[in-house]
C-alpha positions as CSV (number, residue, x, y, z in Angstrom):
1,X,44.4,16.3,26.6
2,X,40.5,18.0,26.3
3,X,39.1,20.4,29.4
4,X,36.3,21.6,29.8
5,X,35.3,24.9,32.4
6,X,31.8,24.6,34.7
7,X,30.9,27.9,35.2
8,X,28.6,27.1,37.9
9,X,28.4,28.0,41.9
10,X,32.0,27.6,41.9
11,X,33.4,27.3,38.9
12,X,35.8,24.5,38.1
13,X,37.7,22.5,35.6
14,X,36.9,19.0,34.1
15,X,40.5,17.4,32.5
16,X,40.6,14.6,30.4
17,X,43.8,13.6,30.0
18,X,45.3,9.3,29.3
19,X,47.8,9.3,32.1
20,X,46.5,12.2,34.5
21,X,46.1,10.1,37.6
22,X,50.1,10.1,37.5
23,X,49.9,13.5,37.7
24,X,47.3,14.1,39.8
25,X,49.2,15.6,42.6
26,X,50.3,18.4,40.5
27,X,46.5,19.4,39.0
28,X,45.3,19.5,42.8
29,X,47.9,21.1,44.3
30,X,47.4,23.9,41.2
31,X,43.8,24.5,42.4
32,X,43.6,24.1,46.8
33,X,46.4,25.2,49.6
34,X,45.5,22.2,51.5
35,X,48.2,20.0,53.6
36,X,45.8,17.0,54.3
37,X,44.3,15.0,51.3
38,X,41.9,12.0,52.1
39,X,41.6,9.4,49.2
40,X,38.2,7.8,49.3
41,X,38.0,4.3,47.3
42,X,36.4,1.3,47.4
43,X,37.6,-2.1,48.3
44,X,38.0,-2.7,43.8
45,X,40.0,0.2,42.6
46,X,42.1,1.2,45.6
47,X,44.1,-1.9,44.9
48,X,44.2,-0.6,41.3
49,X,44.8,2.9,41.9
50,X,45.1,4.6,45.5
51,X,49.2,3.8,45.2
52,X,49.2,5.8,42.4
53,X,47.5,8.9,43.3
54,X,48.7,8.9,46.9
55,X,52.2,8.9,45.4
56,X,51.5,11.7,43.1
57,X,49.9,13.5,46.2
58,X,53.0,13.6,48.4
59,X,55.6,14.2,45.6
60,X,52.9,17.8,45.1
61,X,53.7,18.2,49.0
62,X,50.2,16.7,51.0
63,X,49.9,14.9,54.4
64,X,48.0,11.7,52.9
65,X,45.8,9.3,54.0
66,X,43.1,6.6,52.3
67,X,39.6,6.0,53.2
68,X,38.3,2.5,51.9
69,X,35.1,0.9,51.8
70,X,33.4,-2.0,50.6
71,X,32.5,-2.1,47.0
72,X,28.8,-2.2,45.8
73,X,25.7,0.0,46.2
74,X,25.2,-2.0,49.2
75,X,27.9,0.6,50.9
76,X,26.2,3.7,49.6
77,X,24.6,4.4,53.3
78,X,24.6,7.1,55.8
79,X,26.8,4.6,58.1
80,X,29.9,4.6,55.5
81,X,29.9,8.3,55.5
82,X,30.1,8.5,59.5
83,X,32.9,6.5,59.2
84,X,34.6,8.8,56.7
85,X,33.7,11.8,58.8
86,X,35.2,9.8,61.6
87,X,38.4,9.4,59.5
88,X,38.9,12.7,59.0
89,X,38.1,13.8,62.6
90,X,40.7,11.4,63.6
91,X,43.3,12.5,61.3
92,X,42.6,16.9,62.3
93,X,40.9,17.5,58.5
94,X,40.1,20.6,58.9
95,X,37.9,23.3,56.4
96,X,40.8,24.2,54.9
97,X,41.9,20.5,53.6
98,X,40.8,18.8,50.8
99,X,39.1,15.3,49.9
100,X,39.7,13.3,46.9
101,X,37.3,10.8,45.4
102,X,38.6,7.6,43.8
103,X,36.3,5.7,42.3
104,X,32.6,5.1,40.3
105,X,29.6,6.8,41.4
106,X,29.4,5.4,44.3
107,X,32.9,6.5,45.9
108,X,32.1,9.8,43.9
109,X,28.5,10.1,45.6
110,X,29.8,9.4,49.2
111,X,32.6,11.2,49.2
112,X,31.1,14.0,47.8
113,X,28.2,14.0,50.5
114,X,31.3,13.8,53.4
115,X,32.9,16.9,52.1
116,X,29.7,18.6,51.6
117,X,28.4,18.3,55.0
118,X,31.9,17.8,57.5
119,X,32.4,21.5,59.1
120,X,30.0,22.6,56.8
121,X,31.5,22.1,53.6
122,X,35.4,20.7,52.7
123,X,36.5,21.1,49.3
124,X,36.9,18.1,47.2
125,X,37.9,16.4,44.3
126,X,36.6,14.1,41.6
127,X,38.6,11.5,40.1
128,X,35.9,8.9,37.9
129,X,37.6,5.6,36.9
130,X,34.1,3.6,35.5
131,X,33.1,4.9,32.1
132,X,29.6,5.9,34.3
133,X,30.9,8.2,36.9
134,X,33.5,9.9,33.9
135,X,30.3,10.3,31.5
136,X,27.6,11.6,34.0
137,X,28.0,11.2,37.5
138,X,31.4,12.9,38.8
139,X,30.2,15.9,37.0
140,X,27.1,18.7,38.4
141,X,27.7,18.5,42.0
142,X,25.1,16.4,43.0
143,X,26.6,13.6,45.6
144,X,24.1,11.8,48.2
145,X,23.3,8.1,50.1
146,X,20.8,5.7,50.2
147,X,17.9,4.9,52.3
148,X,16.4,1.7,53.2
149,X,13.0,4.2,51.7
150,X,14.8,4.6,48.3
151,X,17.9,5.7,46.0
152,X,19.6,9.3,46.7
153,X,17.1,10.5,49.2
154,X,19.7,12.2,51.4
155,X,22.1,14.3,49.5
156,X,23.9,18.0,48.9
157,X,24.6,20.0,45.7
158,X,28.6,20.6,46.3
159,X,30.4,21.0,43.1
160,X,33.9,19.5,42.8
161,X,37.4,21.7,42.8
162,X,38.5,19.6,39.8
163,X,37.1,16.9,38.1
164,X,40.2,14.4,36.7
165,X,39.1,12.2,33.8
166,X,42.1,9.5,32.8
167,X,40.7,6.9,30.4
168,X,43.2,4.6,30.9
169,X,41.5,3.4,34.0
170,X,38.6,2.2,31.8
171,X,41.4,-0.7,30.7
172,X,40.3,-2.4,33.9
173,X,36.8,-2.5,33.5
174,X,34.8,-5.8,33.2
175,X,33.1,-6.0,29.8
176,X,29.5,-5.3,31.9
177,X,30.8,-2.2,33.5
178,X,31.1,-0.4,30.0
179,X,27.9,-2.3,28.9
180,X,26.1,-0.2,31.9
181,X,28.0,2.7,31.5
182,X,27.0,2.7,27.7
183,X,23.5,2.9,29.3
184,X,24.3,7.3,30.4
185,X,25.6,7.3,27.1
186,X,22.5,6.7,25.3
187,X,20.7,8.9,27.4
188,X,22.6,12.1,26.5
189,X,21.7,11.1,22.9
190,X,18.0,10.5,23.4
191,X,18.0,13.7,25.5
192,X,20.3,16.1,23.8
193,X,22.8,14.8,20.8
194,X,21.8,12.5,17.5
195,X,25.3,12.8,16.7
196,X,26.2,10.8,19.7
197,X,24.7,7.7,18.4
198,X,26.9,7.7,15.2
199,X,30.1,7.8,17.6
200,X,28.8,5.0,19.2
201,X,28.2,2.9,16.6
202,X,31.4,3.4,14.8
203,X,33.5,0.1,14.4
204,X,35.7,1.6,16.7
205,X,34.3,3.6,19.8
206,X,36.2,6.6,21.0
207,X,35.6,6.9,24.3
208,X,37.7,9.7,24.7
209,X,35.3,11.6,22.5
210,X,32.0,9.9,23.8
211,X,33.3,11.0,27.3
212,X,34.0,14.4,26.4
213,X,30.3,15.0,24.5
214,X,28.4,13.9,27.7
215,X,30.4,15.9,30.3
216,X,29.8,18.7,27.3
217,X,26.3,18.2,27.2
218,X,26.0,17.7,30.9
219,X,27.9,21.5,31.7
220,X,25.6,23.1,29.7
221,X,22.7,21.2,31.5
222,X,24.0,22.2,34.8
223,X,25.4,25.5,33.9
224,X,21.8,26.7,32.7
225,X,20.0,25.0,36.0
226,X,22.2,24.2,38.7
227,X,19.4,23.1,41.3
228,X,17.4,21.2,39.1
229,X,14.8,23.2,38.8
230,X,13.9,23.2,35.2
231,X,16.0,22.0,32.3
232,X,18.3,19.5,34.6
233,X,15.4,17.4,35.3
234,X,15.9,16.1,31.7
235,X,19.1,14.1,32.7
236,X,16.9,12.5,34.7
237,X,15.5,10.1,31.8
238,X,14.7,6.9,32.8
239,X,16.2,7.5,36.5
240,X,12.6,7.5,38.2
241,X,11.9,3.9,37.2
242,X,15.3,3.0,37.1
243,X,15.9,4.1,40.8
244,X,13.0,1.9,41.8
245,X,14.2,-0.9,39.5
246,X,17.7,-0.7,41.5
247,X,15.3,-0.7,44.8
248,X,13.2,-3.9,43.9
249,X,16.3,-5.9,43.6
250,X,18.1,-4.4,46.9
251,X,20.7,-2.7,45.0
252,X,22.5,-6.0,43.7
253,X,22.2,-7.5,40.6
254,X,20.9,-5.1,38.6
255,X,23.0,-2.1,37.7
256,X,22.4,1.7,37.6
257,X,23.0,1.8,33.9
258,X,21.2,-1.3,33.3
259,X,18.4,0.0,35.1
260,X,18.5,3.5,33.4
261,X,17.9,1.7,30.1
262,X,15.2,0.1,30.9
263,X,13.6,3.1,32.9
264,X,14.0,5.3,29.1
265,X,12.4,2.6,27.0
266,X,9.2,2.1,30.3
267,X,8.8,5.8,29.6
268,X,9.1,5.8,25.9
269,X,6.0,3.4,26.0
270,X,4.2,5.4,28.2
271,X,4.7,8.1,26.0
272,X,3.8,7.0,23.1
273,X,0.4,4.9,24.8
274,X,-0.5,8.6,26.4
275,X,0.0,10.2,22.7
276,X,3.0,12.3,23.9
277,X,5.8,10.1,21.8
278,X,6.0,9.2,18.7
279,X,4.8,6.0,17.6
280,X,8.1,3.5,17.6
281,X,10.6,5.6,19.7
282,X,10.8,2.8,22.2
């Protein structure tokens, strides 16, 4: 098992642990009061995994119940998270509950944005099962939707509880899945970590290690500038065109990692044609 501490806003603990989604029930019960737990997932891993978790969440003593929506971008919308906020209406959530995200960084996104903003703020917590969401996106607090204008333009900074790491869920991952999430990992080396490339092209990736460098890097980024106001911005490499790459193909068929790659090599060329690159970085 690795951890990691976010001192941040609220300061909170990043686990990495082969197994821990068995145990899940006891790491959040060590860290909220809450009786009521709301698993978010999508229509692809709860099958997978919301028996599990929601097992270990009663055995730790919480009222259960699981939130599941269609799989894809296509669900990352304002409309899904009225529905969750209609969930937990429904079911007497109340401030003093908690929220558990199941999921990539969509479910992470979403479910992050309905605890931020359902009686003003619910704590939650964030449980990544693609190799994406555990490298980069269930980590910094930064959850949000989709507009018809463009990618993540309605969205909250609200840090996690707990952030649960269990690589064994990465054992379930089509082939393309780690291709795209391979695409975050490559940016925290161009932006932060030469040593990161050797890891990766070892004849044998360790993803435990890979995983743990980026949420590394990434707590230092976010620890420094929460808000994004200065040094944050640089885990933003090749998001800009990325985000409008994902856009121009209506958020299907192209992937957020897929598209982050190509976004860092479209600026890499513009930076070396405007003199600011070096000459063969792309």
């Amino acid at each position: 098992m690795k951890s990691l501490i976010v001192n941040t806003s609220q300061k909170y603990e990043i686990i990495i642990r082969h197994g821990g989604l068995n145990q899940a029930g006891e790491y959040i019960r060590e860290i909220t009061k809450a009786q009521r737990a709301l698993i978010v997932s999508d229509s692809n891993i709860a099958p997978l995994y919301a028996d599990i978790l929601e097992d270990s969440l009663k055995k730790s003593g919480f009222l259960t119940s699981v939130f599941v929506f269609e799989a894809g971008e296509q669900s990352k919308t304002l409309s899904t998270v009225e529905k969750i906020y209609t969930h937990l209406a429904e079911n007497r959530f109340t401030r003093s509950d908690i929220v558990v995200a199941l999921g990539g960084g969509v479910t992470g996104d979403m479910a992050g944005y309905a605890s931020a903003t359902y009686m003003r703020g619910i704590d939650f917590v964030n449980i990544p099962t693609s190799l994406l969401s555990q490298v980069d996106s269930s980590v910094g607090g930064k959850t949000g939707v989709d507009l018809p204008s463009g990618k993540n333009l309605v969205g909250a900074f609200w840090q996690p509880k707990l952030v649960l790491i269990d690589p064994d869920t990465l054992s379930t991952l089509p082939a393309h899945f780690i291709s795209d999430g391979m695409g975050e990992v490559i940016k925290y080396g161009c932006i932060k970590s030469e040593s990161l490339f050797e890891i990766c092209n070892a004849e044998i990736q360790d993803f435990d290690d890979i995983i743990y460098k980026c949420v590394d890097i990434k707590r230092q980024i976010v620890e420094n500038d929460e808000r994004e106001r200065g040094e944050r911005m640089l885990l933003n490499f090749g998001h800009t065109l990325g985000h409008g790459l994902e856009k121009l193909h209506n958020y299907s068929g192209l992937s957020h990692g897929a598209a982050v790659g190509i976004g860092m090599v479209m600026m890499a060329q513009a930076g070396e044609k405007a003199g600011l690159t070096k000459q063969g970085t792309a």
